[in-house]
C-alpha positions, 0 to 999 in steps of 0.5 A, a space after each residue: 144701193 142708195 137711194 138717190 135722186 136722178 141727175 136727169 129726171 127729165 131724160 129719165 122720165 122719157 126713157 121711162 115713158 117709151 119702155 112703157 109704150 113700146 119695145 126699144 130699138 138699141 144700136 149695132 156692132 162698133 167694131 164691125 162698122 169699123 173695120 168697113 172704113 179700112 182704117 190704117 195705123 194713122 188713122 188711129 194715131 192722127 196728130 196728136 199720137 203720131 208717134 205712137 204716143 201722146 205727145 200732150 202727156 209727154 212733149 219732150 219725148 223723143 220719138 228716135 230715143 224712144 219710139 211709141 207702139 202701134 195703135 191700129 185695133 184700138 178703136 176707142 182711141 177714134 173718138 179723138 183721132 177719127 171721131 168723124 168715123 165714129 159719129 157716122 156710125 152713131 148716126 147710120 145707126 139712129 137713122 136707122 131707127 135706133 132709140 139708143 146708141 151706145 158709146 164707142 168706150 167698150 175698152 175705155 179702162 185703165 186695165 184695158 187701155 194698158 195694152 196700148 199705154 194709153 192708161 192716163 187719156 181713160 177719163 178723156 176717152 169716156 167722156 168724148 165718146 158720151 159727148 160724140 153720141 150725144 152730138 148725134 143723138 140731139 142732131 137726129 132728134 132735132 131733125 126728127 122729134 118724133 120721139 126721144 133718142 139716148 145715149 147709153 154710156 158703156 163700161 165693158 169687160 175689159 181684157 182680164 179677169 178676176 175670178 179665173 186664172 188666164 194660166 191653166 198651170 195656175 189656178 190661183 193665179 189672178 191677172 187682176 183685183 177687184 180693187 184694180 176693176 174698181 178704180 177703173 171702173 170708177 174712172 171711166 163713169 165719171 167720164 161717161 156722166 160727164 159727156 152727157 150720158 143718159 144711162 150707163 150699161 155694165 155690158 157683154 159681162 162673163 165674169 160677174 165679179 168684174 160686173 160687180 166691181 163694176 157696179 160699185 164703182 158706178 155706186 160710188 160716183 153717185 154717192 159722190 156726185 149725190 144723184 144717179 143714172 139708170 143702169 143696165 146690165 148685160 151678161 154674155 153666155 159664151 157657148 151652148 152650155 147655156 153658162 158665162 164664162 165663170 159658171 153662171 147659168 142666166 138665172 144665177 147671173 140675173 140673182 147675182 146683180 138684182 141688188 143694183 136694181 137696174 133699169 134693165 138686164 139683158 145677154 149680148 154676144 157670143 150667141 145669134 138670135 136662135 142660140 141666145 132665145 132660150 137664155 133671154 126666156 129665162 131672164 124674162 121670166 125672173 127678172 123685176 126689170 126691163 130685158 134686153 137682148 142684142 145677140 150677134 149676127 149668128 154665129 161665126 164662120 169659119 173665118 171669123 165672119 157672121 153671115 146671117 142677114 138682116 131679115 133672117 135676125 128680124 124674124 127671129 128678133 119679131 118671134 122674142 117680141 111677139 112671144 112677150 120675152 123682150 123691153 129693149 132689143 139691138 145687136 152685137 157682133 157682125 150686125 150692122 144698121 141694115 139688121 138694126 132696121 130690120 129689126 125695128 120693123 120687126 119689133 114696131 107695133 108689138 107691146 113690150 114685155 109686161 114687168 113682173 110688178 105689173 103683173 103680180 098687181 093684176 093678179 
């Protein structure tokens, strides 16, 4: 990892100086808010991809001769056909007391965005969506400039997988490469320091070698750019196995990124607040750095649903804080920003995590 300066140091240096007060409040779920608009196929195509394709990138395609594809459930393309969706959820979510909103680019890659061949509009999506959470972030902060909001720049998963074979007849058989992984990644960093991002988050991680083509395509981008951002990362313990996807235990995921020395390492997903307390102890424990945790709303019903309420998750969010195991706290699937507020309230006026180096100085 280099040693570069900051971009921003000045939004560093507040970052800095609110993990250091008190416990930060990270937004909700996207998809979850999402879905509550009802949103049809038109919506997600608008003008521009009314046809089921970008008419800018192709204006003389027939749409008779060769027709688009359906769009519905790619929710990364609302930030050019319904960003006024989008930017309302930003703000439900800063109203609620949120002190960093992540960007709606959660499948913003060229891997991902291949289901829908949108491959060549990834920059475009990931800069809008840091442009659109900044918008929201510096219009609620002006109103209210009681303290810094943030704009988390995030780089997802995406939909396939390096080091496991999607073909259990195949164990060899790989659906992609850690060159691919790189390139997209890379791509969409640049979009997201581009729109004005304050720190980039290599999120809802189960395949660390994805993480890690991750991780250096963001180091690339600041070599190039000669200045850097802080990052976090968040690892996804898919089930009570207490394991990712690829095999890691929290603590073999947290030795496996230390070395991009990030702000933060946190879990997200998969697992609600009860399930998910005993994998954040553990990352509280080893890690050199701040720790986050947004879990999801419980666990799913049997349809899919997540039911539990947004005082249930504050009070077992309130036990994390109070028993030292957290810097930065939020939601993943099914919260909404009733949970968010809640847990603001529930984490308010209690220390954050102390850093290992601080306590190893005292001791």
């Amino acid at each position: 990892m280099s040693h570069l300066p900051y971009l921003n140091p000045a939004r560093v240096r507040a970052l800095e100086d609110a993990l250091a007060r008190r416990i930060l409040v990270i937004d909700g779920a996207m998809g979850t808010m999402v879905q509550g608009y009802r949103l049809d196929e038109a919506d997600y195509r608008g003008t521009r991809f009314v046809h089921g394709f970008d008419s800018q990138h192709e204006p003389g395609r027939d749409p008779a001769l060769q027709p688009g594809h359906d769009l519905k459930g790619n929710n990364d393309l609302l930030v050019l056909t319904r960003p006024d969706v989008i930017g309302a959820i930003h703000t439900a979510y800063l109203d609620a007391g949120a002190d960093l909103v992540e960007t709606n680019t959660f499948n913003a890659t060229s891997v991902s965005q291949a289901d829908y061949h949108l491959e060549h509009i990834v920059y475009e999506l990931n800069r809008e969506g840091a442009r659109l959470a900044r918008t929201c972030c510096d219009a609620v902060e002006a109103k209210d400039r009681s303290r810094p909001r943030f704009v988390i720049g995030v780089l997802g998963p995406t939909s396939r997988t390096a080091s496991i074979s999607p073909d259990v007849n195949d164990p060899g058989f790989r659906n992609t490469s850690f060159e691919e992984l790189r390139l997209a990644y890379r791509e969409a960093t640049r979009g997201l320091i581009d729109g004005g991002a304050d720190t980039l988050m290599v999120e809802t991680i189960f395949d660390t070698l994805n993480a890690k083509a991750a991780l250096f395509a963001i180091e690339e981008e600041f070599d190039a750019r000669g200045g850097r951002l802080p990052v976090m990362i968040s690892g996804t313990i898919t089930d009570l196995s207490g394991r990712t996807l690829s095999g890691q235990t929290a603590e073999a995921f947290y030795a496996s990124v230390a070395h991009a020395r990030p702000l933060s390492v946190g879990l997200n997903c998969a697992l609600g607040a009860k399930e998910l307390r005993q994998y954040v102890d553990v990352l509280s424990q080893v890690a050199d750095c701040q720790v986050s945790a947004h879990p999801n709303a419980g666990l799913p019903n049997a349809f899919g649903e997540y039911d539990e309420t947004p005082a249930d998750m504050a009070t077992l969010i309130g036990e994390f804080a109070r028993s030292g195991l957290l810097n930065l706290v939020g939601g993943c699937c099914g919260t909404t920003p009733a949970h968010i507020e809640a847990i603001a309230h529930a984490v308010a006026g209690v220390a954050p995590r102390a850093l290992r180096s601080t306590l190893d100085a005292a001791a």
